[in-house]
C-alpha positions in Angstrom: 0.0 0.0 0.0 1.3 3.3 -0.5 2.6 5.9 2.4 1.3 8.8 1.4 3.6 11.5 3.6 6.3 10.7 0.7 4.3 12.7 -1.8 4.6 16.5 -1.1 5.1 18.1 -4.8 4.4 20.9 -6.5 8.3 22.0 -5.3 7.5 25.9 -4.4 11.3 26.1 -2.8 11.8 28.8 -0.7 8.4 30.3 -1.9 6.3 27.2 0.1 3.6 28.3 1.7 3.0 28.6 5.3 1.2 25.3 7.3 0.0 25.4 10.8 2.0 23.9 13.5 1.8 20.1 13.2 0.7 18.7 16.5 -1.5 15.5 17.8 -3.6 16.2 20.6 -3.7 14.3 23.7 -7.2 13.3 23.2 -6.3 11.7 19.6 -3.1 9.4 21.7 -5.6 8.5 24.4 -8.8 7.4 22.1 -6.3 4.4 20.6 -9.9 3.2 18.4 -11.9 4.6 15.8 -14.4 3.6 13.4 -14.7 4.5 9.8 -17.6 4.1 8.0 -17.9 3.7 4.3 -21.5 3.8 3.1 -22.5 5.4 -0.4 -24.2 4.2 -3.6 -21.4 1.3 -4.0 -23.2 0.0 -1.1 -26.4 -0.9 -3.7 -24.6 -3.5 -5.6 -22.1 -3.9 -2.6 -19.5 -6.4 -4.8 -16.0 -6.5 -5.5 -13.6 -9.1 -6.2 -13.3 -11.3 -2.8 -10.0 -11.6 -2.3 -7.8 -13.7 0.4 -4.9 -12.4 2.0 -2.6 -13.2 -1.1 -5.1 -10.7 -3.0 -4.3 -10.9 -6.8 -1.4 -10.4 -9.2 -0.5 -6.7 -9.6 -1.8 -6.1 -13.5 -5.4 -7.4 -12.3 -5.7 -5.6 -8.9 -7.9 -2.6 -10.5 -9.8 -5.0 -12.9 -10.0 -7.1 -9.6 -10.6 -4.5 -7.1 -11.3 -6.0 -3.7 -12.7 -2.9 -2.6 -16.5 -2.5 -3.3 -16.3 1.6 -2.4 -14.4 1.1 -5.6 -16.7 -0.3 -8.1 -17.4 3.3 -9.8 -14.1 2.7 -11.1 -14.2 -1.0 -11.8 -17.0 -1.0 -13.7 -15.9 1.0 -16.2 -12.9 -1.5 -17.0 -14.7 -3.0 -19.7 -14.5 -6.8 -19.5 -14.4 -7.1 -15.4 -15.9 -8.8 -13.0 -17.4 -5.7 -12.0 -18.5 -4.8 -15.2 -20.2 -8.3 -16.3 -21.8 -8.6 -13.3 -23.4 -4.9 -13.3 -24.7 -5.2 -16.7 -26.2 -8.5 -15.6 -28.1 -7.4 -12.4 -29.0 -3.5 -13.8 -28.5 -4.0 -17.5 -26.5 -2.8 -20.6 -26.1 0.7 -20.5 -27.2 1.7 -16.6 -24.8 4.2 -15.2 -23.3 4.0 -11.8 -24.8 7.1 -11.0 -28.6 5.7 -11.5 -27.3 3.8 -8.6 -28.3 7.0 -6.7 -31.5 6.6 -7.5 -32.0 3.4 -5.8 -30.5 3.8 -2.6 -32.9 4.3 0.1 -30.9 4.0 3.7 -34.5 2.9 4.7 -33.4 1.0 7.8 -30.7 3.5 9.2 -31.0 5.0 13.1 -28.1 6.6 13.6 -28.7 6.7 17.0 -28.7 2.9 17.2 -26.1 2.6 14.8 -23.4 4.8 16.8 -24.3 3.0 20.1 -22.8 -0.1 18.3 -19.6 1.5 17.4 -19.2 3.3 20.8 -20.5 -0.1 22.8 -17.6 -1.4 20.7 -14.8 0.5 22.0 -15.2 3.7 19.4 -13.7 6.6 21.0 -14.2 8.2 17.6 -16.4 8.2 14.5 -15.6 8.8 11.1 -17.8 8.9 8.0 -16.7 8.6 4.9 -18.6 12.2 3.5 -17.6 11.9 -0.6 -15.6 9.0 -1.8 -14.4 8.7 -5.1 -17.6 8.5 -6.7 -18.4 12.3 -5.7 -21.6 11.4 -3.7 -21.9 13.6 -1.0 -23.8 12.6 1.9 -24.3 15.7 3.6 -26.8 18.7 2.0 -24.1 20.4 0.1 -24.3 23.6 -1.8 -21.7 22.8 -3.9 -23.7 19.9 -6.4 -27.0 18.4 -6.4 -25.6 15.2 -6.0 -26.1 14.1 -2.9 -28.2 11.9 -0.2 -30.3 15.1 0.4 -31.7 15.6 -2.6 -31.0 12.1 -4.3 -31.3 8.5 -3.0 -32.1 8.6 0.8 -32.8 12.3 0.3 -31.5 12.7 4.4 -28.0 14.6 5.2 -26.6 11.4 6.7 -23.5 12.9 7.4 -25.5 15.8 9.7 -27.7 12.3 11.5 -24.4 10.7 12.0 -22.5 13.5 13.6 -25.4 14.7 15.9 -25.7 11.2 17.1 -21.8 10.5 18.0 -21.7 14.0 19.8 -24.5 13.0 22.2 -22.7 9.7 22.3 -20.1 11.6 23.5 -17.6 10.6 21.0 -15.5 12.6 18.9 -16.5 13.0 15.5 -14.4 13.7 12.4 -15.0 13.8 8.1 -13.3 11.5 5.4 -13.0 13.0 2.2 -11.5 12.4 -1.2 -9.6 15.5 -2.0 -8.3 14.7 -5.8 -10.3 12.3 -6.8 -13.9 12.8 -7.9 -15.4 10.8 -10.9 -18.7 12.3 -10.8 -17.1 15.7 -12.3 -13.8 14.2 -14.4 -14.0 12.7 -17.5 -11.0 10.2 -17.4 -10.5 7.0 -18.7 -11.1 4.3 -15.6 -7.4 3.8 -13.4 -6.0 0.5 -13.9 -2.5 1.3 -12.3 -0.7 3.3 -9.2 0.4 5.6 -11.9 -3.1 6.3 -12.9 -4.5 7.0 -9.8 -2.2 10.3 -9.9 -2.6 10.7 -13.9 -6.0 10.8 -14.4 -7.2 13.2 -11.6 -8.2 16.8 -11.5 -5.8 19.7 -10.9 -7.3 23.2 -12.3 -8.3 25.9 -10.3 -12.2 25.1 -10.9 -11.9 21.9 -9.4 -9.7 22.9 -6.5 -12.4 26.0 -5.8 -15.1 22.9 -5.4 -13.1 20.9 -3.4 -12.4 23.5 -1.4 -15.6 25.1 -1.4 -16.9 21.8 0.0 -14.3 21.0 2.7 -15.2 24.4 4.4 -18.8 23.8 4.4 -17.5 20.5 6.5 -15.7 22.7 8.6 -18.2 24.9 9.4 -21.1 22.4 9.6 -19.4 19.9 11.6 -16.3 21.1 13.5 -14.8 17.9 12.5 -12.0 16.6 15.9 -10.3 14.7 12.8 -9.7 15.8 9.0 -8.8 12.6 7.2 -8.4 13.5 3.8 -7.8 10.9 0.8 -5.6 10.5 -2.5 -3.8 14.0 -1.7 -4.9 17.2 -3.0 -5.7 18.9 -6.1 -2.3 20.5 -7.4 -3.9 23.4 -8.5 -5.4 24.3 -4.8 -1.9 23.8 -3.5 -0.3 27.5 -3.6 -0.6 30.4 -1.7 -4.7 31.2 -3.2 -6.5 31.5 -0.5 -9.0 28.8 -1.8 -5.5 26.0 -1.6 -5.0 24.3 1.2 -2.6 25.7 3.2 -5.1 28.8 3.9 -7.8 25.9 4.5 -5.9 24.0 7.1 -4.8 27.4 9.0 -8.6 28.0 8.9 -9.3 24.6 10.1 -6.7 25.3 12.8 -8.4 28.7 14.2 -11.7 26.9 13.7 -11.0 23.4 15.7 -7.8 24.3 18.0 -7.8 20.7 19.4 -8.6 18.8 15.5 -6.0 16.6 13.9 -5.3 15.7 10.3 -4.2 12.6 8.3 -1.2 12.9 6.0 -2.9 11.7 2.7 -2.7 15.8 1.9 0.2 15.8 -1.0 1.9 18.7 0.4 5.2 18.9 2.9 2.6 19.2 6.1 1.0 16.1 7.4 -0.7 15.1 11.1 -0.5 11.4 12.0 0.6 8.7 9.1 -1.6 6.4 7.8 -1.3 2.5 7.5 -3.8 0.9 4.7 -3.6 -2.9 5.4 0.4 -2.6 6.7 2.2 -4.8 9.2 3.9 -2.7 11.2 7.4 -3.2 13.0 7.9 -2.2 16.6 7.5 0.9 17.9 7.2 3.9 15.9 8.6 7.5 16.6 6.2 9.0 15.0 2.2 8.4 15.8 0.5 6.5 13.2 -3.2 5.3 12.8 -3.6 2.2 11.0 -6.8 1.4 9.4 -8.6 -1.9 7.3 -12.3 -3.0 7.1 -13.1 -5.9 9.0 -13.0 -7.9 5.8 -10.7 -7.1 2.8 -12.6 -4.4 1.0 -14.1 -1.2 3.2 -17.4 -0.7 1.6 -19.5 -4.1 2.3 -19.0 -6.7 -0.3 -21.6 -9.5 0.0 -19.4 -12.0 -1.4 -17.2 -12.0 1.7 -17.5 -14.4 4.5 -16.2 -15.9 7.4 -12.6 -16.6 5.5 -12.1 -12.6 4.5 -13.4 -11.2 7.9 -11.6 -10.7 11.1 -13.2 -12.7 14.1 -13.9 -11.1 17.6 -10.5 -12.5 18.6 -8.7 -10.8 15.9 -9.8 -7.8 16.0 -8.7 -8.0 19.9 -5.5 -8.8 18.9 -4.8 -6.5 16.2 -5.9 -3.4 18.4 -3.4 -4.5 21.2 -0.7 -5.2 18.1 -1.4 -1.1 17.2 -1.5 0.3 20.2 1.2 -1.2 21.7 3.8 0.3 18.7 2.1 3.8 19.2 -0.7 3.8 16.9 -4.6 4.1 16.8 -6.5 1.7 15.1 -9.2 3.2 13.0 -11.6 -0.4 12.0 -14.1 -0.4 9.2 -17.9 -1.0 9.4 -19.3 -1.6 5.9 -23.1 -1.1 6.4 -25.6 -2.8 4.2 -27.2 0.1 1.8 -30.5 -0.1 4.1 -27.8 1.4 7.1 -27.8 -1.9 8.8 -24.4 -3.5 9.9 -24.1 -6.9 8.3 -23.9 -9.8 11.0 -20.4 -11.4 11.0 -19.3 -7.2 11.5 -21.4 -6.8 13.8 -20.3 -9.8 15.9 -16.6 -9.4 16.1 -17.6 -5.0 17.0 -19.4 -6.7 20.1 -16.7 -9.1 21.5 -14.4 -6.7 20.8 -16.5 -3.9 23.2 -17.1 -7.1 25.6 -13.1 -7.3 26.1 -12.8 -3.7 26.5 -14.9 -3.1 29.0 -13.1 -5.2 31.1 -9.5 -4.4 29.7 -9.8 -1.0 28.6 -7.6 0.4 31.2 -4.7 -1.5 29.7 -5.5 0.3 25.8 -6.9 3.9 26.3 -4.2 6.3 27.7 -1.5 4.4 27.1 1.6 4.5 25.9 4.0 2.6 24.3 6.6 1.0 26.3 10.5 0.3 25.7 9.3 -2.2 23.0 6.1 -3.3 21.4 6.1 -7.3 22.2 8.3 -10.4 22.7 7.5 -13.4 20.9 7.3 -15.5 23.9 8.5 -19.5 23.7 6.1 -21.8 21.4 4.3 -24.0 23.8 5.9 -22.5 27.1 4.5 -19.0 27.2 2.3 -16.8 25.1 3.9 -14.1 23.1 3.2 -11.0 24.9 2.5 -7.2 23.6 2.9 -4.1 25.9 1.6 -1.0 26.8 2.1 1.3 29.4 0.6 4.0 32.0 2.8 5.7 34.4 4.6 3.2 36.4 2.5 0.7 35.1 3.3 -1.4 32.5 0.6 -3.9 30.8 1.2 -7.4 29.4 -1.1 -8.2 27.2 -0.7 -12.4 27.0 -2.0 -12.6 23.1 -2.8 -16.8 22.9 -4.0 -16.9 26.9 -4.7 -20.7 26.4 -0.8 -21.4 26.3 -1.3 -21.2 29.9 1.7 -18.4 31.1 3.2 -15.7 30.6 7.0 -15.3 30.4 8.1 -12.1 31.9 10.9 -9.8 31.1 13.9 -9.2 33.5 12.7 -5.8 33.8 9.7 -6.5 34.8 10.2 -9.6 37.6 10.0 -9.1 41.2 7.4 -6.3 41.1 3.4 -6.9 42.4 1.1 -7.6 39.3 -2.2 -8.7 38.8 -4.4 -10.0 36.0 -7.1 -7.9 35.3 -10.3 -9.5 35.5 -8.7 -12.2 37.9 -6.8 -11.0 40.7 -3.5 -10.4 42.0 -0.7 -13.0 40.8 3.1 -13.2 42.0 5.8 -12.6 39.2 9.1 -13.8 41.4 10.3 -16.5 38.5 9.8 -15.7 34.8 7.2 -17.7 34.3 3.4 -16.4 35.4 0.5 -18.8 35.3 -2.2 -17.8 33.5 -5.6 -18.2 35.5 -8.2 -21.1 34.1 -10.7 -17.9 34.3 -8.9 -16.0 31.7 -7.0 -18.6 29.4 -10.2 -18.9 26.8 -10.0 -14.8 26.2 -8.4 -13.4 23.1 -6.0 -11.6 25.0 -4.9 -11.7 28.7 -4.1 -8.2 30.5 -1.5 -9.0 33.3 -0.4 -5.1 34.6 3.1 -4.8 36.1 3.5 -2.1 39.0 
């Protein structure tokens, strides 16, 4: 996947212009979850390519996209999956965009839909308010289409972010800066390189972008800007409709917000991991983020074998956390706004094992290293965290039976959480029966 912090050009030289003060806010570090949300009209047909962890070979992955938020692009490869398919089920010659007209959201309560994501851990909620396909789900000015007064005709975005405020949740806004299909008239991106070819960069376009990203701004007071597939080039000088005047803005506007680094400019907030395994601890704070399945918009097609289990999803949030990042996790709602079921299961374990072990993930910090790999049927491998003098041991296969300490951690009083205190003299600590069938077992060093 590509880092996104590398790409900062045009080169203005000594004539940049001026950012704001990069900074990541203590409430950011201590929220360690967040869930994104990517709902629009690809949620109608809701396919893609299901793909396993080995994904496909490099000159199909676009004809083979195994993200369904991507299908506006995918069907217009002429001879895809995608594109058989959609001239099966909607016939030769319907658009993408009639897909707007058959979107309904009829089942979604946003109310009832954040209390899953916050009764799942969610200390913050992102909604994805224009993908690629230039659908915006909020009552825009700026075009006609959009859920308000197409489709669901509702401002989802506005139902969604009044609901996670009085869940008492921060709240923040994807959106797809250079890309917009519904207003370019490229050929369909089969390749890296034409993902950054066929794109918008004249000043009419960057006016609309930016047009739009105020009125996000100023509707929503977004906590987090998390912007997508950089920034048009021609909204990147010193105008002030380019983006160096709308992040100051942002700035005076939101003094506690924080921004991703998908900008394509030499100014980012916290970097973003797509799918990555990350190595140890890293210097700088980082969020990764994946669906719960291998595509972020829900694909049907996926099952059991694509998704993450409850236990996963455990693991991978202490694996995150414990190397100084946040985890922002994917729900793909159904296009009636319901979550589908094997989401919706691993969301609640993962809020069950919170609740009791929370104190070991929010407000932490990392410690002198992210995990040791433990000794393969002795002791389980073990991922820390810290706060203050504490220091958390997070046992990640509990049913191994013990934990094997580190020297520098011996000797001092401990105690699993959830099960007690427990004496770490030797470097082995038993693992209580209670706690051996959990995903992950907390023991806290003091």
């Amino acid at each position: 996947m590509l880092r996104f912090e590398t790409r900062t050009g045009p080169d203005f030289g000594a004539a940049a212009p001026v950012y704001p003060p990069r900074r990541i806010p203590d409430w950011y570090r201590d929220a360690k979850l967040g869930f994104f949300i990517h709902w629009g009209l690809y949620s109608v047909p809701a396919w893609a390519t299901a793909h396993g962890p080995g994904g496909v070979p490099t000159e199909d992955a676009y004809a083979h996209h195994q993200y369904a938020e991507w299908y506006g692009n995918t069907v217009r490869i002429a001879g895809s999956p995608t594109w058989e398919r959609h001239q099966r089920l909607f016939g030769v010659g319907a658009s993408y965009e009639d897909l707007a007209d058959l979107w309904r959201a009829e089942s979604f309560d946003a109310d009832g839909f954040v209390a899953e994501l916050v009764g799942a851990g969610a200390r913050y909620v992102i909604p994805t308010t224009k993908h690629h396909e230039g659908f915006c789900l909020w009552d825009t000015a700026t075009t006609g289409f959009n859920a308000a007064r197409r489709g669901p005709r509702r401002d989802l975005v506005r139902e969604l972010h009044d609901a996670t405020r009085a869940a008492g949740a921060r709240f923040g806004v994807y959106y797809s800066g250079a890309l917009d299909w519904h207003v370019s008239d490229f050929p369909p991106i089969e390749s890296d390189t034409d993902l950054f070819r066929f794109r918008r960069n004249d000043e009419p376009f960057s006016r609309y972008a930016a047009a739009q990203l105020r009125e996000l701004v100023e509707r929503f007071s977004p906590d987090v800007l998390w912007n997508d597939i950089e920034w048009p080039d021609g909204g990147k000088g010193h105008d002030d409709y380019a983006l160096a005047a709308l992040l100051r803005g942002y700035v005076d506007a939101v003094p506690d917000g924080v921004v991703n680094d998908r900008w394509g400019v030499p100014f980012h907030g916290f970097l973003t991991r797509e799918y990555m395994e990350i190595d140890g601890v890293q210097d700088e704070v980082f969020e990764a983020t994946r669906g719960l399945g291998f595509s972020f918009g829900y694909n049907q097609d996926e099952d059991a074998r694509h998704c993450l289990s409850g236990a996963g999803l455990i693991r991978l949030l202490v694996d995150v956390v414990s190397k100084n990042g946040n985890l922002l996790i994917n729900v793909g709602p159904r296009a009636d706004g319901s979550i589908p079921e094997l989401q919706l299961a691993a969301m609640r374990e993962l809020g069950a094992w919170l609740r009791v072990n929370g104190e070991a993930v929010y407000g932490t910090r990392p410690w002198v290293r992210a995990g040791d790999p433990g000794a393969p049927a002795l002791a389980s491998p073990v991922a820390y965290t810290t706060t203050g003098g504490a220091v958390h041991a997070h046992a990640l296969d509990p049913a191994v039976g013990a934990v094997r300490l580190p020297e520098e951690l011996r000797g001092r009083a401990c105690r699993w959480i959830g099960a007690g205190d427990a004496t770490a003299d030797g470097a082995e600590v038993p693992i209580p029966e209670a706690l051996r069938g959990a995903a992950a077992a907390v023991l806290t060093v003091r």
